[in-house]
VOBA-1610 file (N, C-alpha, C; in pm, whole numbers, padded with zeros to 5 digits, always signed):
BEGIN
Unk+02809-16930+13741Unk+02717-17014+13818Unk+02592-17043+13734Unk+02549-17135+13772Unk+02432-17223+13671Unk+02295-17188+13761Unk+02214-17044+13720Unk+02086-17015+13789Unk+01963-17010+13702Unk+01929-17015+13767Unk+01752-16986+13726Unk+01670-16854+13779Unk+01636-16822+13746Unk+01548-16698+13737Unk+01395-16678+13786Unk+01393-16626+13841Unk+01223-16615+13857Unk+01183-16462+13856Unk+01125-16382+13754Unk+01020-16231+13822Unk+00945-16204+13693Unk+00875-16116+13727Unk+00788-16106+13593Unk+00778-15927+13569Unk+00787-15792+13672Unk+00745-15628+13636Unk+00852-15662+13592Unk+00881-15502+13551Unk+00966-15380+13518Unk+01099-15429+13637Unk+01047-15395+13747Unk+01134-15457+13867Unk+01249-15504+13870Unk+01207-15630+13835Unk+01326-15747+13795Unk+01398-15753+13700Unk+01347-15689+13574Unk+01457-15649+13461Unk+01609-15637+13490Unk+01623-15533+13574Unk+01788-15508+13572Unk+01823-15614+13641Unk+01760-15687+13723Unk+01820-15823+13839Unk+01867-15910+13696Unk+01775-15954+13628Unk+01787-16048+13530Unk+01900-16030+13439Unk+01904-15863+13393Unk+02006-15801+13286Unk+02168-15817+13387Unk+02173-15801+13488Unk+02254-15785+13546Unk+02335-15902+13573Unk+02289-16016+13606Unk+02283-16178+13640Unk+02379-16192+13482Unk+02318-16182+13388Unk+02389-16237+13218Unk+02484-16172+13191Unk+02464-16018+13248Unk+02632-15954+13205Unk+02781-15953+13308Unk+02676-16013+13392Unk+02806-16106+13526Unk+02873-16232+13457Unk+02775-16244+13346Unk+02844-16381+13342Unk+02823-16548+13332Unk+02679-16502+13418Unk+02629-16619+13471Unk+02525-16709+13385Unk+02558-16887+13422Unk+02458-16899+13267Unk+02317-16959+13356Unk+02225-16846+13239Unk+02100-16847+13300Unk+02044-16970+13232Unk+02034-17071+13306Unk+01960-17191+13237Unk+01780-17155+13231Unk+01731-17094+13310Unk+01556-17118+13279Unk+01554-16951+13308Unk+01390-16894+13283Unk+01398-16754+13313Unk+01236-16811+13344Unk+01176-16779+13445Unk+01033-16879+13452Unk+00977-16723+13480Unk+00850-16674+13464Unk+00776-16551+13458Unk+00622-16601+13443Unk+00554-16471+13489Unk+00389-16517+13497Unk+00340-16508+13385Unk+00231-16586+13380Unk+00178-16613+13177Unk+00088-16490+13128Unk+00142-16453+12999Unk+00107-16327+12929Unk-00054-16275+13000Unk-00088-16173+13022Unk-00204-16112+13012Unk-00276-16040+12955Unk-00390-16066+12935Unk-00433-15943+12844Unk-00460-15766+12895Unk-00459-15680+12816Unk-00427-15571+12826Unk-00515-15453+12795Unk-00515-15353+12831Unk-00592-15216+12741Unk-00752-15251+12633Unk-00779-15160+12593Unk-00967-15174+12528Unk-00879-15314+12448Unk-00820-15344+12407Unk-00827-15449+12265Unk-00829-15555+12346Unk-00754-15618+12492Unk-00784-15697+12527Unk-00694-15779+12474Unk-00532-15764+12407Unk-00449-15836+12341Unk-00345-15873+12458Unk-00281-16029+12451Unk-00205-16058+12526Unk-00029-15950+12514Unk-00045-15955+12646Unk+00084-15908+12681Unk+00199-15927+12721Unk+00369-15981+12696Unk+00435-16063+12795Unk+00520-15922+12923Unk+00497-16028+13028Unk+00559-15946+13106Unk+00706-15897+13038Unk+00722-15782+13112Unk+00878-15702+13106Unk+00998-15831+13087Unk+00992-15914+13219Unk+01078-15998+13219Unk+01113-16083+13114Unk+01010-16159+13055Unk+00962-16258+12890Unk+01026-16152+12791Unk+01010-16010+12814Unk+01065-15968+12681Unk+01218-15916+12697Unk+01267-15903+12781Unk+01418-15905+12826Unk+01477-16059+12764Unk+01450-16168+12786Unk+01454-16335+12859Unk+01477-16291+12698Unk+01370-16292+12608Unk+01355-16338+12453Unk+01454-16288+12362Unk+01463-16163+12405Unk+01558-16079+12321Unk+01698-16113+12357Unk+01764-16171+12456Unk+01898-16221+12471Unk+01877-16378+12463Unk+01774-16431+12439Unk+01803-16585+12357Unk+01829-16653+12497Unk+01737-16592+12592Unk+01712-16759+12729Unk+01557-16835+12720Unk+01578-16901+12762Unk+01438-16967+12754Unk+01348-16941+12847Unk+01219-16929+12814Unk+01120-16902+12888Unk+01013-16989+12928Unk+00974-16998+13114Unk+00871-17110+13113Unk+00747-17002+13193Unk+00660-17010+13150Unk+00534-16914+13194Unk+00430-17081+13297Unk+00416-17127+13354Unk+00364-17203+13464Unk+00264-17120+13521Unk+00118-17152+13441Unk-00019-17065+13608Unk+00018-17119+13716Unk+00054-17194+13737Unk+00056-17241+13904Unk+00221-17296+13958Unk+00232-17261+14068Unk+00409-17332+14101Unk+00396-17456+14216Unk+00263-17480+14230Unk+00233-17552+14320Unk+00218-17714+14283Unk+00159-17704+14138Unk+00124-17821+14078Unk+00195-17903+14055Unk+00323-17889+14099Unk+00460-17996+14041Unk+00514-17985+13860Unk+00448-17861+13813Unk+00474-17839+13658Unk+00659-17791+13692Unk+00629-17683+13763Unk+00762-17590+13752Unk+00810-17689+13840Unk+00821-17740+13919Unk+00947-17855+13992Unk+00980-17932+13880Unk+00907-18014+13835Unk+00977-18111+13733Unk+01053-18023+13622Unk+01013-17882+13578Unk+01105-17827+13501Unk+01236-17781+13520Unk+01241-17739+13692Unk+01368-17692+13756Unk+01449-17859+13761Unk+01369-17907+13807Unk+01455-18052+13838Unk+01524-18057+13708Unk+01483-18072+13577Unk+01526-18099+13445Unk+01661-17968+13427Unk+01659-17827+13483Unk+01757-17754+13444Unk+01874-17772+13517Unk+01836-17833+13655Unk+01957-17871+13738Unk+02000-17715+13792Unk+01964-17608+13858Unk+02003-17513+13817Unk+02087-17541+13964Unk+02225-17483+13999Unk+02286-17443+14155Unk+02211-17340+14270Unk+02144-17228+14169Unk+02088-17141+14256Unk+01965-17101+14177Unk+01870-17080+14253Unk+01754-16940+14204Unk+01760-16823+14254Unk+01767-16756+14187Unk+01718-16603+14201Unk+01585-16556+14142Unk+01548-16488+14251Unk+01423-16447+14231Unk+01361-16311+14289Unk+01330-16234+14196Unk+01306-16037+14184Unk+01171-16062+14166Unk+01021-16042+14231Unk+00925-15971+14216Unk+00811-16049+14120Unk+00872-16206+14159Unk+00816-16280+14064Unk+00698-16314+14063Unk+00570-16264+14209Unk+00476-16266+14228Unk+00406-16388+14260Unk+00451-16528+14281Unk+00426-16624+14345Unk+00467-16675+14467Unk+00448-16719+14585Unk+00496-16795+14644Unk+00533-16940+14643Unk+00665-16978+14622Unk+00752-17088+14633Unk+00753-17227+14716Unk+00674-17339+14659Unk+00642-17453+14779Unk+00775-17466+14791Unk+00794-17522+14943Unk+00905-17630+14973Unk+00976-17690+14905Unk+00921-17765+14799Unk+00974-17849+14745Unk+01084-17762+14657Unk+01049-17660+14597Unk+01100-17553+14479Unk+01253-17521+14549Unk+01185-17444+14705Unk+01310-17371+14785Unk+01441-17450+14820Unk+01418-17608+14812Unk+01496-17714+14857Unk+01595-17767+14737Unk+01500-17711+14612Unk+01610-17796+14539Unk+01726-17782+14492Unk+01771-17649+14473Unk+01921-17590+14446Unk+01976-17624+14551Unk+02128-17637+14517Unk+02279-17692+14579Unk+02260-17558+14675Unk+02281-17456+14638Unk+02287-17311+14705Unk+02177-17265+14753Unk+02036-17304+14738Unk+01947-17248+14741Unk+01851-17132+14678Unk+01763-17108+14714Unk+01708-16986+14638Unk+01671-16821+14708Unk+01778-16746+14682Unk+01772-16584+14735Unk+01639-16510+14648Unk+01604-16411+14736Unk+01498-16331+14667Unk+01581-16137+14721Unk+01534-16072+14584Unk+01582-15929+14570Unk+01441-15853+14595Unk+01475-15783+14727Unk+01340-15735+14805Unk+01357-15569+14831Unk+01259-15478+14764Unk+01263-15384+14798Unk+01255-15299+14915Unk+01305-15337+15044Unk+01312-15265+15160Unk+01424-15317+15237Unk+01432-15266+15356Unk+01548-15312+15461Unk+01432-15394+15554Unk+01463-15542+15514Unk+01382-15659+15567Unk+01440-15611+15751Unk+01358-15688+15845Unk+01223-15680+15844Unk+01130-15583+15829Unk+01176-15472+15812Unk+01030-15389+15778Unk+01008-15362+15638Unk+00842-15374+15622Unk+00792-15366+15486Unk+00788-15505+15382Unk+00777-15585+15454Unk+00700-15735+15382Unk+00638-15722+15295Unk+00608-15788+15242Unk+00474-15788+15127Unk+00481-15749+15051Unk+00368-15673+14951Unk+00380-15668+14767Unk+00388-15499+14759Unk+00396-15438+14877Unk+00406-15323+14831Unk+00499-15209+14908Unk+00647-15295+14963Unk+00698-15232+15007Unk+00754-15069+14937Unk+00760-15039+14884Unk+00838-14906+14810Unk+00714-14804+14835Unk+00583-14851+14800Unk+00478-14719+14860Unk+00466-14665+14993Unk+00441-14785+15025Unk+00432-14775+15195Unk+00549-14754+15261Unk+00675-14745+15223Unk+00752-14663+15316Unk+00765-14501+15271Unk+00689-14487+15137Unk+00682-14329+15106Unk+00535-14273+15196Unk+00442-14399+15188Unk+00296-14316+15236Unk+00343-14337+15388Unk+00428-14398+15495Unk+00458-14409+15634Unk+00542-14293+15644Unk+00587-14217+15565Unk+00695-14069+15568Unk+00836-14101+15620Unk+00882-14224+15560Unk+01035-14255+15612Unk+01108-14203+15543Unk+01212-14153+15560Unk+01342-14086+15502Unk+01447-14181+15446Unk+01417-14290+15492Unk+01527-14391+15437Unk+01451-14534+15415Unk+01465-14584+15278Unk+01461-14732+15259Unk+01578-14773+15187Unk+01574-14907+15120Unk+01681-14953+15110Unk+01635-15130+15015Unk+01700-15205+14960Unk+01701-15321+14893Unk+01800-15394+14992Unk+01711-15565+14999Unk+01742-15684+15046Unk+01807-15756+14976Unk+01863-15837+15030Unk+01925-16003+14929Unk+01839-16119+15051Unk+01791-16206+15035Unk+01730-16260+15155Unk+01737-16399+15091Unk+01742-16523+15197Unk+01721-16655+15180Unk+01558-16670+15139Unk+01522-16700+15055Unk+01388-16753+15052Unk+01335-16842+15184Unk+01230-16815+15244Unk+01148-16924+15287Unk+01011-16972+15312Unk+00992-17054+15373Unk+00837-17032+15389Unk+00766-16930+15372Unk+00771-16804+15486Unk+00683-16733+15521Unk+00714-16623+15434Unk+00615-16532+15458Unk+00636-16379+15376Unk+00766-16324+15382Unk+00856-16320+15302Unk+00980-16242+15335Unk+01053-16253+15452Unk+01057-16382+15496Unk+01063-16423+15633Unk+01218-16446+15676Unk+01290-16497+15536Unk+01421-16544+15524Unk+01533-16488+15574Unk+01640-16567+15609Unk+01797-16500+15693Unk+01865-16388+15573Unk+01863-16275+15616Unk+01937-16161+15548Unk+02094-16165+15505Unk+02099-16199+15352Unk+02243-16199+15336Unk+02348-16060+15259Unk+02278-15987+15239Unk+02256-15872+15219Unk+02195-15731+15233Unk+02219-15602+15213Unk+02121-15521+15247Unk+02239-15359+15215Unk+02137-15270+15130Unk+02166-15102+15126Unk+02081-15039+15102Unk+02096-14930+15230Unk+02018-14845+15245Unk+02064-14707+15163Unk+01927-14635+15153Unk+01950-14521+15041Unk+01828-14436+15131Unk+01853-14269+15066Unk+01815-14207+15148Unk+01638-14188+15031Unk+01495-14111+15129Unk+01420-14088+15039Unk+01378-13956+14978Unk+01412-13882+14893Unk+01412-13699+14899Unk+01276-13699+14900Unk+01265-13584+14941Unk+01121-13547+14927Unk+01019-13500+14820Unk+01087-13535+14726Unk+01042-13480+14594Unk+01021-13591+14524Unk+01109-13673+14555Unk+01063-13858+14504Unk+00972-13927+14513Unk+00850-13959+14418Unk+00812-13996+14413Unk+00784-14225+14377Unk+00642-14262+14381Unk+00723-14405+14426Unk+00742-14484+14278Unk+00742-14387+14197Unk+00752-14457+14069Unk+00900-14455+14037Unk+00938-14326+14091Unk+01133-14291+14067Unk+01224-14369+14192Unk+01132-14434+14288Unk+01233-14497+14382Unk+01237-14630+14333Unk+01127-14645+14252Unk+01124-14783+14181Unk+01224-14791+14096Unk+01212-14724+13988Unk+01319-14758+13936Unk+01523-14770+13977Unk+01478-14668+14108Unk+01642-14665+14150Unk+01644-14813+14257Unk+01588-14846+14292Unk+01562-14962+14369Unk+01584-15068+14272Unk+01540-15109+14208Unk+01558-15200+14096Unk+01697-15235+14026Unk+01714-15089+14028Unk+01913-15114+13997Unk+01999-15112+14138Unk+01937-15076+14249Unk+02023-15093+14341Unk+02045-15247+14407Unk+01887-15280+14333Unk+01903-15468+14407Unk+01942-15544+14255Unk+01979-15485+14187Unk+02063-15576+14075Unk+02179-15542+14132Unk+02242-15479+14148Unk+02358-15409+14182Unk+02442-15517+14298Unk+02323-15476+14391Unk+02344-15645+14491Unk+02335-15821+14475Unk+02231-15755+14382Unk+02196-15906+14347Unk+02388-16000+14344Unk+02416-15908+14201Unk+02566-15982+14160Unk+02636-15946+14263Unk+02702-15884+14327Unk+02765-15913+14453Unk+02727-16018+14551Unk+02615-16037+14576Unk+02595-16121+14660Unk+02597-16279+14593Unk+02564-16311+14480Unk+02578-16410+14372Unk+02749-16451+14418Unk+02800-16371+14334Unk+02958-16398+14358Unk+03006-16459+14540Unk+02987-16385+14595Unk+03015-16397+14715Unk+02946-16565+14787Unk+02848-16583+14781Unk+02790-16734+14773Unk+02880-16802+14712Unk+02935-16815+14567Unk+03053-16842+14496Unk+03177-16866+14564Unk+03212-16776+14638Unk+03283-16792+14726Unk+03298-16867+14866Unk+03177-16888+14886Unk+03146-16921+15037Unk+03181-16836+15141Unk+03134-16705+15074Unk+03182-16590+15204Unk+03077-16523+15216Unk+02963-16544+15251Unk+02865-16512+15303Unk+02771-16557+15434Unk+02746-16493+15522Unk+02691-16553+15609Unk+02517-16532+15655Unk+02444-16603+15641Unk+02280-16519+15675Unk+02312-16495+15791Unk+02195-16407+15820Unk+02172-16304+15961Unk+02016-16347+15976Unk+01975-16404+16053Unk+01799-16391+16100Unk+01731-16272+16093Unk+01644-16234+16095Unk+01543-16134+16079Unk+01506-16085+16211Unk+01542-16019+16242Unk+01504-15968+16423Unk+01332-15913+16409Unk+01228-16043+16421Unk+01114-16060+16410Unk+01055-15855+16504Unk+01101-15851+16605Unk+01032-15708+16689Unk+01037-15621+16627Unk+01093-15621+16491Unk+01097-15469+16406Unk+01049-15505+16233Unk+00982-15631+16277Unk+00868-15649+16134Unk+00768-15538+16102Unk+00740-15522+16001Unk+00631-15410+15944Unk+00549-15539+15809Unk+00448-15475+15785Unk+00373-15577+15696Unk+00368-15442+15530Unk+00394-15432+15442Unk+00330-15377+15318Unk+00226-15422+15216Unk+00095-15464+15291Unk+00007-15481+15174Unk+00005-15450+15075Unk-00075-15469+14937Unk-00140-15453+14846Unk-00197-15348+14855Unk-00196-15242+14705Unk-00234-15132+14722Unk-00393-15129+14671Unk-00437-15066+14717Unk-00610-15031+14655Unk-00668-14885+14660Unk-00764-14853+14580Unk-00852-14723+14544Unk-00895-14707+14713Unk-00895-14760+14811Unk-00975-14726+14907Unk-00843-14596+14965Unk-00735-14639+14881Unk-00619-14555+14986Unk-00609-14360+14899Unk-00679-14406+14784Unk-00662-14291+14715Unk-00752-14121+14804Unk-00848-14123+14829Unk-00900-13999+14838Unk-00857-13962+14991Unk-00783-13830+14952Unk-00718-13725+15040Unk-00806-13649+15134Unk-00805-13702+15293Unk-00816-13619+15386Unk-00783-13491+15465Unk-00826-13396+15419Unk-00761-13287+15416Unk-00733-13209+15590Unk-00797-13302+15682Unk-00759-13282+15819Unk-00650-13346+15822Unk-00608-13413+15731Unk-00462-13484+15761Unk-00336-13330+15788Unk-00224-13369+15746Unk-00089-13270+15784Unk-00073-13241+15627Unk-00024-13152+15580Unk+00038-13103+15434Unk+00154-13241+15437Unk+00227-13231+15524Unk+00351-13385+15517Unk+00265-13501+15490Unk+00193-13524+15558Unk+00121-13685+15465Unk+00010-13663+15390Unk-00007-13550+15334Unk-00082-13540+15184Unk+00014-13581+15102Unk+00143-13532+15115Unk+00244-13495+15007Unk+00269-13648+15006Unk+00289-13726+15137Unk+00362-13836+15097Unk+00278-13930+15050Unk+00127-13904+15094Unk-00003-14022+15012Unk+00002-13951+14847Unk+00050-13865+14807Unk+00069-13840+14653Unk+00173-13932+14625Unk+00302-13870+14678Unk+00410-13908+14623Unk+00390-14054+14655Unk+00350-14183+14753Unk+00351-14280+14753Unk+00242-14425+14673Unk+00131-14343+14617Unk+00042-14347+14546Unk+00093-14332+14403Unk+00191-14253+14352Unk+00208-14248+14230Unk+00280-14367+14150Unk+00218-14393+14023Unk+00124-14349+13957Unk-00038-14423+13985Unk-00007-14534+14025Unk-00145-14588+14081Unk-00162-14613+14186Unk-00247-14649+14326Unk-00388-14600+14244Unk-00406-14462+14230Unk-00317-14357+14266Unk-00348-14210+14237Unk-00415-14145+14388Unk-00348-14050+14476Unk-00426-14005+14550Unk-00536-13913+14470Unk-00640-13897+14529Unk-00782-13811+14438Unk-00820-13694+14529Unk-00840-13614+14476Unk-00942-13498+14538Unk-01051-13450+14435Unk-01146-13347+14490Unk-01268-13320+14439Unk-01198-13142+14438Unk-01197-13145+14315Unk-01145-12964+14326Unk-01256-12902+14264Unk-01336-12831+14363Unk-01443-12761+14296Unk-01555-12815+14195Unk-01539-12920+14260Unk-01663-13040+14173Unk-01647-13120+14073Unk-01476-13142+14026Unk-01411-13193+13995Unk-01328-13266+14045Unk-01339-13429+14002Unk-01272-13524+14083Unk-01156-13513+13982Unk-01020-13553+14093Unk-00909-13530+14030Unk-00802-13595+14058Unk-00698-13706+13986Unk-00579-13771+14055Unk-00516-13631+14064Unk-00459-13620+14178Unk-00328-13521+14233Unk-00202-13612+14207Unk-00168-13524+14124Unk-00018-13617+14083Unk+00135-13577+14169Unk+00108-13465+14153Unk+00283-13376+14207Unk+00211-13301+14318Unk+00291-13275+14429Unk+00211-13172+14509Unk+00394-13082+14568Unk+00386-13003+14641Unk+00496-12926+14750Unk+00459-12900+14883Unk+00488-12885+14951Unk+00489-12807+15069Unk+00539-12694+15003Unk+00371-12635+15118Unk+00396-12490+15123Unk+00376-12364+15228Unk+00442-12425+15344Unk+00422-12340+15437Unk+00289-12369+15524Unk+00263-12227+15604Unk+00123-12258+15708Unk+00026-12212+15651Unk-00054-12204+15731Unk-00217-12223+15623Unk-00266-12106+15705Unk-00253-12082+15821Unk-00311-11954+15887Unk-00389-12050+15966Unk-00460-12003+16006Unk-00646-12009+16087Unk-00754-12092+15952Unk-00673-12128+15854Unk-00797-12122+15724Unk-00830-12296+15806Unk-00970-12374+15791Unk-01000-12459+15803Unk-00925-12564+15633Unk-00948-12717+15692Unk-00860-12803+15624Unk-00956-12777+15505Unk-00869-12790+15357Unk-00943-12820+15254Unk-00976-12698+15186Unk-00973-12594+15262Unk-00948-12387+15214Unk-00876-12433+15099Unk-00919-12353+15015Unk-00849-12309+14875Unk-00766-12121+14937Unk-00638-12157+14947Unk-00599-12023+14976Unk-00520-11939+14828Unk-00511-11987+14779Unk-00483-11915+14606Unk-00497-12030+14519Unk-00567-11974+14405Unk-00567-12019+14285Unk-00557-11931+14183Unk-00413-11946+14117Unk-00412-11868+14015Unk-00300-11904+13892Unk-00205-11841+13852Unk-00117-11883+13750Unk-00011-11890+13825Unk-00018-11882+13967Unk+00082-11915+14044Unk+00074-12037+14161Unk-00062-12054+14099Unk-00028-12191+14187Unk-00157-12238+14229Unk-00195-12312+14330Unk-00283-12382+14353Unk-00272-12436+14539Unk-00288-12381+14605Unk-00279-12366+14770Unk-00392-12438+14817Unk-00329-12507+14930Unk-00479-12571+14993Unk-00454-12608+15122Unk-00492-12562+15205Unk-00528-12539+15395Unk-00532-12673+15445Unk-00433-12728+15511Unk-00429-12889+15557Unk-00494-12896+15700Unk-00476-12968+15769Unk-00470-12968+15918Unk-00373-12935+15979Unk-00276-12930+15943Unk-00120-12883+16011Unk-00037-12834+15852Unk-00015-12721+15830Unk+00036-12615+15731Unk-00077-12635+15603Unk+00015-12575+15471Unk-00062-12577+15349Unk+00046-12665+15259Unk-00068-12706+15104Unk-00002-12788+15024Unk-00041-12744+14922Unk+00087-12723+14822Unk+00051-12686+14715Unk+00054-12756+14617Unk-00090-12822+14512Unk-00087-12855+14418Unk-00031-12784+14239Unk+00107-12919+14250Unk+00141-12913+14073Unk+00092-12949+13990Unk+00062-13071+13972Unk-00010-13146+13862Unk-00104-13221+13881Unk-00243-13265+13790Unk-00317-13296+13867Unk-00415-13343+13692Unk-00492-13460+13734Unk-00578-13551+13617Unk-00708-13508+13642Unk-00732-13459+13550Unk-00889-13438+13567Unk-00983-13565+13553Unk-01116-13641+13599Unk-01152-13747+13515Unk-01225-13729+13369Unk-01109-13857+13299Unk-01100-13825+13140Unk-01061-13710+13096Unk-00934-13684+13149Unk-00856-13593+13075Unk-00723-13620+13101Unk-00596-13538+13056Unk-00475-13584+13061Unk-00418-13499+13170Unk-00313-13564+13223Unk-00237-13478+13296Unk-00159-13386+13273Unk-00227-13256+13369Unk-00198-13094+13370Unk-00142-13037+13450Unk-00058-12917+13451Unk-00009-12846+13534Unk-00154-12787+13653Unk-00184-12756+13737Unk-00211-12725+13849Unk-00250-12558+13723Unk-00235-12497+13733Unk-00198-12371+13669Unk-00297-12327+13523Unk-00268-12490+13454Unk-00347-12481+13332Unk-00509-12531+13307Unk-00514-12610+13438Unk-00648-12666+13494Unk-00725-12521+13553Unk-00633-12417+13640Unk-00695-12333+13681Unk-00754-12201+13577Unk-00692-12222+13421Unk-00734-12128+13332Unk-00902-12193+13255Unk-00859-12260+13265Unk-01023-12358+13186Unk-01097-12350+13318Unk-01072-12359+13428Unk-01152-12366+13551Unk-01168-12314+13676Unk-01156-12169+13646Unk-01132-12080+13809Unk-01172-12134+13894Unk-01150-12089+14031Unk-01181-12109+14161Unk-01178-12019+14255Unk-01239-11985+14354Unk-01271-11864+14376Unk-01169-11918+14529Unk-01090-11831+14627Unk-01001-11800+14729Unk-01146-11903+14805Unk-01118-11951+14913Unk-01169-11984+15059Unk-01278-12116+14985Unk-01267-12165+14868Unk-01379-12252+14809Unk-01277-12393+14919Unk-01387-12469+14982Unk-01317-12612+15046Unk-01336-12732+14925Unk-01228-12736+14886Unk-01197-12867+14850Unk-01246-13046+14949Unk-01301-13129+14848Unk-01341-13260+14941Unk-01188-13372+14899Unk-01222-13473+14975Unk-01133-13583+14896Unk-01232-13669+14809
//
């Protein structure tokens, strides 16, 4: 099949890698225009541009999809279908209309819940046990489109949202080409979006980072694990601000008030929630690298019952 491409993270990589070793000829690979990067401030191409380059497809980087640049370029590739992984624009009308087949998007959740740019955190920081990757019709609205696909996967508790990313990413390539083929076929049918069980996933920000320690040990653990690696849940350990990177459950806390330091030692790092205790593993000091919980506590004792802030 004759497609076109649209995404620009890490994300979309395997959608894209997956699409060429199906088979399929990728006429355009369109991605967001290089950015600059780190102290030097040197341009960068997205993940996708450097996948696209290294197997010899062409690349169109367009600031805007609105301006009629990228229509007149799709018009020129003629493509049957678009596919599109994480490509970070929204799609005028005109774009969604012009393929024979139309244009599907590869969405990290079980549509309708978890819309938006940050579904994979927010179903770790909401404490769900199960998400899952979409195949969806593009349309107008936010992730709004008839479901032509969908698998669910379970979330361990030790998973963090950087490792569901990456298994997510191959699980909606995985679909992607099944569902490709199957369009091919004309054996696919959309399903509407049963609007009463929408959820929204904003954009993530620093306001979500610092840890309330009247919260539960269960949604400390999951504002770590769903926070990782950015923006980082934070705490203040003994007058030290700190990304908390890894944390455990660890049982009840007693009578100790939230934020109790109940051991610190070479065995660990305990801390008194509102409902049980949590034990910190690893953890960033500011301007320093990330440490074991353990090795932070040899450069920096802490004395039993000291309250930790967020």
């Amino acid at each position: 099949m004759r497609i076109a491409f649209m995404g620009t993270p890490e994300f979309a990589v395997p959608s894209l890698k997956a699409l060429v070793e199906a088979g399929h000829e990728i006429c355009g690979v369109f991605t967001q225009p290089d950015k600059p990067k780190n102290r030097g401030m040197k341009l960068q191409m997205p993940p996708v541009k450097e996948y696209a380059l290294s197997v010899g497809l062409p690349v169109f980087q367009p600031a805007r999809v609105r301006d009629g640049e990228a229509l007149e370029i799709l018009k020129g590739l003629e493509p049957e279908l678009i596919a599109v992984a994480a490509y970070g624009k929204i799609l005028p009308l005109e774009i969604l209309e012009l393929p024979r087949l139309g244009c599907i998007n590869v969405h990290s959740s079980l549509l309708p819940k978890y819309r938006g740019a940050a579904p994979i955190n927010w179903a770790i920081l909401n404490g769900e046990d199960e998400t899952g990757v979409t195949i969806m019709v593009m349309a107008e609205g936010m992730d709004t489109g008839d479901i032509l696909a969908q698998r669910a996967t379970p979330i361990p508790m030790e998973e963090n949202a950087a490792q569901l990313f990456e298994r997510l990413a191959q699980m909606g390539a995985e679909l992607l080409v099944e569902t490709v083929a199957q369009i091919g076929a004309g054996a696919v049918t959309p399903v509407p979006q049963d609007e009463s069980g929408s959820s929204h996933a904003p954009m993530l920000s620093r306001e979500l980072s610092p840890m309330n320690w009247e919260k539960t040990a269960r949604q400390l653990h999951d504002q770590v694990r769903g926070l990782y690696p950015w923006p980082a849940a934070t705490a203040v350990v003994d007058g030290v601000r700190c990304k908390i990177l890894r944390t455990v459950l660890a049982g009840e806390a007693g009578k100790a008030a939230p934020g109790t330091v109940l051991q610190a030692d070479k065995k660990g790092l305990r801390v008194a929630c509102g409902d049980g205790a949590l034990e910190i593993l690893e953890l960033q000091p500011d301007g320093k690298k990330a440490m074991a919980a353990s090795a932070f506590l040899m450069g920096h004792p802490i004395r039993t019952g000291t309250v930790l802030t967020g």
